[in-house]
N, C-alpha and C positions, 0 to 999 in steps of 0.2 A: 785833151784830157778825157781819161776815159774808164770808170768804175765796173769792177767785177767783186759783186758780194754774195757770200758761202753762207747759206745761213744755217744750222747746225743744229736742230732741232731738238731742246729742250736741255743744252748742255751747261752746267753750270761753271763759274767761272774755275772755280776751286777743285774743279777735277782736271784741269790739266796739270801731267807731271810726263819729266824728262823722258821716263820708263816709256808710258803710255801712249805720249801724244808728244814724240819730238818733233813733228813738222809747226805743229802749232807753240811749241814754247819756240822753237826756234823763229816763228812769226813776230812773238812778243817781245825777245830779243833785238829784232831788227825794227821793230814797227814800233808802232804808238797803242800799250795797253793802257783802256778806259776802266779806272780801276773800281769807279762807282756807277755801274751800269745797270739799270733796271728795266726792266718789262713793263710793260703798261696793266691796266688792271680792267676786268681780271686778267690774269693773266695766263689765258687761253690760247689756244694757239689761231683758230680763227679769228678772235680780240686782235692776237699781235699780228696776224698775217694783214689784216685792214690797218693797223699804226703804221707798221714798217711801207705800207704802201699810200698811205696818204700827211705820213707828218701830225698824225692825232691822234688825241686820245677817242674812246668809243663816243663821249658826249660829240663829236666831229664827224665821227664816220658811221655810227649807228649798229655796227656789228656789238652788241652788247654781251655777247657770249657764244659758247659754240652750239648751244641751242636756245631760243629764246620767241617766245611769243608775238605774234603782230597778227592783227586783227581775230584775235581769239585762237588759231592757231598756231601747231607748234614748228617751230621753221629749224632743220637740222642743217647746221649752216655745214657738214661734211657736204652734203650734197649742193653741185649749181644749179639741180633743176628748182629745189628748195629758196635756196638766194633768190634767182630770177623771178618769182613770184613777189618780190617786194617790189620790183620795176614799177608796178602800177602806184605805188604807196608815192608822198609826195618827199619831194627828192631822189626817189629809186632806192637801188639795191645798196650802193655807198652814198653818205649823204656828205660826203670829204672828196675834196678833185685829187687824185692820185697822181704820180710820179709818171707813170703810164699817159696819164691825158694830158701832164705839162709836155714830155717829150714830144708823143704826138702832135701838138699843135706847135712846135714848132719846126716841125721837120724833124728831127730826132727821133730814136730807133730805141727800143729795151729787148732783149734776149731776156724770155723765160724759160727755166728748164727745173722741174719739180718733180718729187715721189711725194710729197704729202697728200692729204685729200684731196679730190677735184676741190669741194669749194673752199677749202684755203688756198688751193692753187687761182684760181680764177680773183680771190680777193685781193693774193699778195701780185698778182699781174693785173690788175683790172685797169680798164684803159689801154691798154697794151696790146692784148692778144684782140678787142674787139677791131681794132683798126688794122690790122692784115701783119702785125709785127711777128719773127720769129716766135713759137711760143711749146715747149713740148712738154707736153704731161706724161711721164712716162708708163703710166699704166694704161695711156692710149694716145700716140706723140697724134692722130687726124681729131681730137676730139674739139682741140681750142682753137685751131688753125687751117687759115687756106692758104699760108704761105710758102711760096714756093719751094724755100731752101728746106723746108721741116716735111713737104712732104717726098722731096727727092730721098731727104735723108731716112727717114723714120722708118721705110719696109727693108733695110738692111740690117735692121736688129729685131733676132727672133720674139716672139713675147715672153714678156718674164713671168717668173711663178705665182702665181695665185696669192692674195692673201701673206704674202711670203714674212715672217715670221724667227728670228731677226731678218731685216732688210738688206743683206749684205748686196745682192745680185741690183738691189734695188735703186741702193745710192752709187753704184760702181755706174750705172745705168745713168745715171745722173755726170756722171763726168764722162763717160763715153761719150756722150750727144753734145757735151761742149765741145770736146777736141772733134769731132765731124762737123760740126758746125765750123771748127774754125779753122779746116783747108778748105771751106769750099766761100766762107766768108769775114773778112777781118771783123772784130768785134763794134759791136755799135758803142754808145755812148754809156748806156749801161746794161750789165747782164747781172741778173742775180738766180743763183743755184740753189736749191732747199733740198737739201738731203735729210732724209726723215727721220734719222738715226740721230744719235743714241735715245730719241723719245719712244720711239717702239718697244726696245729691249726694256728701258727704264720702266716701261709700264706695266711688260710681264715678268719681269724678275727682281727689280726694285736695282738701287744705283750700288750696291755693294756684290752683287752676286759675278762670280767668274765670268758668265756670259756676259756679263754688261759691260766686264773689261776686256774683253775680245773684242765688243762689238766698236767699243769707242778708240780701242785700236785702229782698227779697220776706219771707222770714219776718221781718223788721224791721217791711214794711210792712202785716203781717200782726195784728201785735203792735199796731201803732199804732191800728189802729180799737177795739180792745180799752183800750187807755191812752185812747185820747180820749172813750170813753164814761164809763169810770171818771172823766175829769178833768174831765167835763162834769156825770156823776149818781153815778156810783158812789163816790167818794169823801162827796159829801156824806149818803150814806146809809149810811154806816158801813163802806164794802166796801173791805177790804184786798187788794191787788192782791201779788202774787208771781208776778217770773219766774224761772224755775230751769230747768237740763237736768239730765240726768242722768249722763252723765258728759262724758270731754272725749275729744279723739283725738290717736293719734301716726300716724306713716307707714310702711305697707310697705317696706321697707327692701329684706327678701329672704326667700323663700320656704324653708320645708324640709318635709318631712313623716315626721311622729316613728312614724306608724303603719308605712311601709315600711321607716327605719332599722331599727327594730325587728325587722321579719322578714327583714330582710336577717341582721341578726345571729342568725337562730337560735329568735327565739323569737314563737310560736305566739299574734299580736293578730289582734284583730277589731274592730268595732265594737259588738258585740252577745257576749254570753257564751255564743256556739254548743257544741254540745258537742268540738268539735276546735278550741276558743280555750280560750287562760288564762289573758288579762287580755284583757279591754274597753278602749279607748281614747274620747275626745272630744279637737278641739283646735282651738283657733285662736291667741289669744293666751296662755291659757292652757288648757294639756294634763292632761287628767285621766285617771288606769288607776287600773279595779278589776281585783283580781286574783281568779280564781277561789279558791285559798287564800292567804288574806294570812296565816297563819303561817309556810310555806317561806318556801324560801331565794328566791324567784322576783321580787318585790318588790325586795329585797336588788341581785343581779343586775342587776336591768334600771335601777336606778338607776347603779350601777355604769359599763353600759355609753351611758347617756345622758349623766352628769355629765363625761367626758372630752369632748363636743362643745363648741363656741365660742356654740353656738345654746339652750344650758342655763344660764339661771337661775336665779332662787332658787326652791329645792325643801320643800315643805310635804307633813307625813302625817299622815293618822289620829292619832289616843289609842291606843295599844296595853292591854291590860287593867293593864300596871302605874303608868300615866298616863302613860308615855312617850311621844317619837314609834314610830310602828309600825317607822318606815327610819331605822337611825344616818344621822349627819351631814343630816339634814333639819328644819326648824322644825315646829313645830306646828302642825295648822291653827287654832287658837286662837289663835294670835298676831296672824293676820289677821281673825278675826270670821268665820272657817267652818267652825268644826268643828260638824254633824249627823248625824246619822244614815243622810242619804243621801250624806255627803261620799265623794269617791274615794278610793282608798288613799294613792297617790301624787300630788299635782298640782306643776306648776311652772311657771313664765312664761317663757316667752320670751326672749330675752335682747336688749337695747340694738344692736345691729347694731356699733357702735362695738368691740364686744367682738372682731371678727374683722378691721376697718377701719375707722384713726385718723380717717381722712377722711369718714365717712359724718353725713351730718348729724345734730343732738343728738333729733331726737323720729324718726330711723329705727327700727326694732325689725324683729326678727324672726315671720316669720307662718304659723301652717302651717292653707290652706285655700283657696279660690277665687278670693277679690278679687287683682287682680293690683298687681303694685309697682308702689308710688308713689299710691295711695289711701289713703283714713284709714280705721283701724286704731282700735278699743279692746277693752278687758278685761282689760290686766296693772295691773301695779303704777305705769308712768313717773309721773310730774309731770304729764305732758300725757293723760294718759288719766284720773288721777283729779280733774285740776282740773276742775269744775264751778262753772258762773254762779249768784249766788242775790240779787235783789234785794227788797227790804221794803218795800211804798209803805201808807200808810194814817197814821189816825190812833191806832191801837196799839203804830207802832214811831216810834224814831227817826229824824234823818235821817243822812246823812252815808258814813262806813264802819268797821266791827265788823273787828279784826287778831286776834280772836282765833279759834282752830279752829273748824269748825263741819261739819257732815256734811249728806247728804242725809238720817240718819235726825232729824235733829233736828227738821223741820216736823212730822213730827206731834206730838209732845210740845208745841211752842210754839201751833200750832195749836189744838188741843186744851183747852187748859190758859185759853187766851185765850178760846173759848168755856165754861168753868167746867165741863166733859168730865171725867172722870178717864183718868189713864193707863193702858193697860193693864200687866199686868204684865212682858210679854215686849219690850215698848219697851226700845230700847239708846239711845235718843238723850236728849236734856241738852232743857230750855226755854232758849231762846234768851235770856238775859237781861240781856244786854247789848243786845238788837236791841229790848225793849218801853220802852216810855215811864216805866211803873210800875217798871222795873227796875232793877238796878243795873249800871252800868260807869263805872267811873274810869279806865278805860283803860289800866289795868295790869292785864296778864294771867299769871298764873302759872304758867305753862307747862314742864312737867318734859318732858326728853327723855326717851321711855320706848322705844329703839330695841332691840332682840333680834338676837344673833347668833350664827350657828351654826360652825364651821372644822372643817376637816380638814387633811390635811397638803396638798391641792391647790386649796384654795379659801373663801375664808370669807363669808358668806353675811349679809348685815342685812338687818333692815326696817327704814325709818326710820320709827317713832312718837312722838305725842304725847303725853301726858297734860295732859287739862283738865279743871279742877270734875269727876275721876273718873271721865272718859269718856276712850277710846282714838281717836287718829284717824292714821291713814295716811299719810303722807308720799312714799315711794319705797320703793326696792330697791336693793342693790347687789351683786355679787360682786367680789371682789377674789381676783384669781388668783395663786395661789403658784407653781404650774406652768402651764405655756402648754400650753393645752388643743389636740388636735388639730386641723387643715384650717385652721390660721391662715392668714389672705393675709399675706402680704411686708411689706406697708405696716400693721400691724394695731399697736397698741398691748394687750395683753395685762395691763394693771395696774390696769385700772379697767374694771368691766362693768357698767353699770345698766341692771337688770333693767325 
């Protein structure tokens, strides 16, 4: 048996349609669609490139964003020379054994082939390409690899464009190196492809602009030479096909920026823990401060004065030493699947745009960073940010479609488990078992609300959770406002804020 997974960058489930993307409905058609599929949190794409590659959430694997502070500096996990600088930190750069290091140690092989960032390429392969396996980055296929086959192949395709902006040449790039890769070698045990589209486009022109439906064309048609080989050799030789993204998108709505609130009011951020800063900031969707002493009162404080805005939702801390949270009236980061050792003190999402204006539409949010309103937008908690695509084709799984919860960390456990692998211990995700043939679903699922909330006297704060067969999965955010937070517009509805 033997796994090929398409992962499909930032695609939401609900944008596949006949017009658009008929190799992919035609998938869902014959395959097994995962009809509640979620991203891990946040839910960024370095985040999900470290899940999908170790079976965990970040409290597992330690990638806690896609930029994020450790030892007072700021670590941009786009880049590996960045990552690789945590090596020395204890447990290294992933602190979760990867899909990569089980195959590896047992003789078994993984095919990497990616346009996303180096360092989400290097985290969704890690363990893989260090041990000498096929691995091609295609914005430089000699940079992760000394093996053989990748660098026979890699100087027979010219370099591609710069920057390139939609990624069309980019992700075509991406299946071209699979089919050379595979007359000169049958597929290993598992290969997974990450074509970088439709998040690209999503990000300069938001998920409704004509560009963005060209572009998700193209990665349909991208997909399809992939399905058609599979439907022509790959299936009859055992090979289970999976498309998945990693997570989904909402819409800039409107901009803030929590790093100059902040010193407007008095107190002394930076991005970096210089010696005249006393808290560190990261943010986009979601906002993350360390504080130089998270025992004062300083924490405390800047909560304080961030939780009166319209653009503050739900707020997660630290473990403090008596297991509490470190900040009254904040969740835990535990609740969500992130509490580590490099977690922030403080983090919290962004808030639903709706929070300040009745009228703004349901996947608006709030965004503090570069892309401008009205582009797609992910990393908090919405619906449309954690819904993720996951289909199942082969003769391992079912057909049809699975209503019960299911995550990105769960491929690797069902993976895994399907090749007679053991798990590692640091896996948070469930074997799919309703999704295999040998398995069990009766189609009733057991499914306990397991949602968490936090109140004060101006605001009361849930996650919405799951519980399945003893795993936790993710649903949403909400604040529900007791008092009407400042800078409200005129028109704003104040009684429901989802985060």
């Amino acid at each position: 048996m033997k796994f090929v997974i398409v992962v499909l960058d930032g695609l939401r489930p609900d944008q596949l349609h006949q017009a658009v993307t008929p190799n992919l409905v035609e998938l869902s058609k014959i395959g097994l669609r995962l009809a509640r599929h979620t991203s891990s949190f946040p839910s960024e794409t370095r985040v999900s490139s470290a899940a999908l590659a170790t079976g965990g959430h970040s409290s597992a694997h330690g990638i806690i964003g896609n930029r994020f502070l450790a030892n007072g500096r700021s670590i941009d996990g786009s880049s590996l020379s960045a990552l690789l600088t945590l090596g020395g930190e204890c447990g290294g750069v992933l602190t979760a054994t990867t899909i990569g290091e089980v195959l590896a140690a047992h003789g078994r092989a993984m095919l990497s082939i990616g346009s996303q960032s180096q360092g989400s390429f290097g985290l969704s392969s890690w363990g893989s390409w260090q041990t000498g396996a096929p691995a091609f980055w295609v914005h430089d296929p000699s940079k992760f690899s000394g093996n053989g086959v990748v660098r026979r192949i890699a100087p027979s395709f010219p370099m591609l464009p710069p920057d390139e902006q939609p990624a069309r040449a980019t992700i075509e790039r991406v299946v071209d190196l699979f089919f050379s890769f595979l007359k000169k070698e049958a597929p290993p045990e598992v290969s997974l492809l990450w074509l970088s589209e439709p998040d690209i486009t999503y990000h300069m022109f938001g998920l409704r602009h004509p560009a963005a439906r060209e572009v998700l064309h193209e990665v349909d048609r991208q997909f399809g030479r992939i399905f058609a080989w599979w439907s022509e050799k790959g299936e009859r030789e055992g090979v289970q096909l999976i498309a998945a993204s990693d997570h989904g998108h909402a819409i800039i709505g409107e901009k803030v920026s929590v790093l100059k609130h902040l010193q407007r009011s008095g107190f002394k951020v930076g991005y970096e823990l210089a010696p005249d800063v006393d808290a560190a900031i990261t943010a986009q969707r979601v906002v993350n401060i360390w504080a130089r002493d998270r025992e004062g009162d300083l924490l405390t404080e800047m909560y304080q004065c961030l939780s009166e805005e319209p653009w503050f939702g739900v707020a997660f801390s630290r473990q403090a030493s008596d297991g509490a949270p470190l900040i009254t009236n904040t969740l835990p980061l535990s609740a969500v699947m992130a509490e580590h050792q490099r977690s922030a003190d403080l983090s919290f999402v962004l808030a639903d745009c709706r929070a300040a204006n009745r009228n703004a539409s349901p996947d608006a949010v709030y965004y503090d960073g570069t892309y401008p309103i009205g582009v797609g937008m992910h990393g908090g908690l919405s619906a449309q940010e954690l819904s993720s695509l996951c289909i199942l084709a082969g003769n391992a799984f079912r057909s049809g479609v699975v209503a019960a919860p299911t995550s990105i960390v769960d491929l690797v456990p069902t993976i895994l488990s399907s090749l007679g692998l053991p798990l590692p211990s640091t896996v948070h995700g469930r074997i799919i078992e309703e999704a295999l043939q040998d398995g069990e679903d009766s189609g009733q699922y057991d499914v306990e609300d397991a949602s968490v909330s936090i109140a004060s006297s101006a605001r009361r704060a849930t996650v919405f959770r799951e519980l399945y067969r003893q795993r936790l999965y993710l649903r949403g955010a909400a604040v529900n406002r007791l008092v009407e937070p400042k800078n409200v517009k005129p028109d704003a509805n104040p009684t429901q804020l989802k985060a």
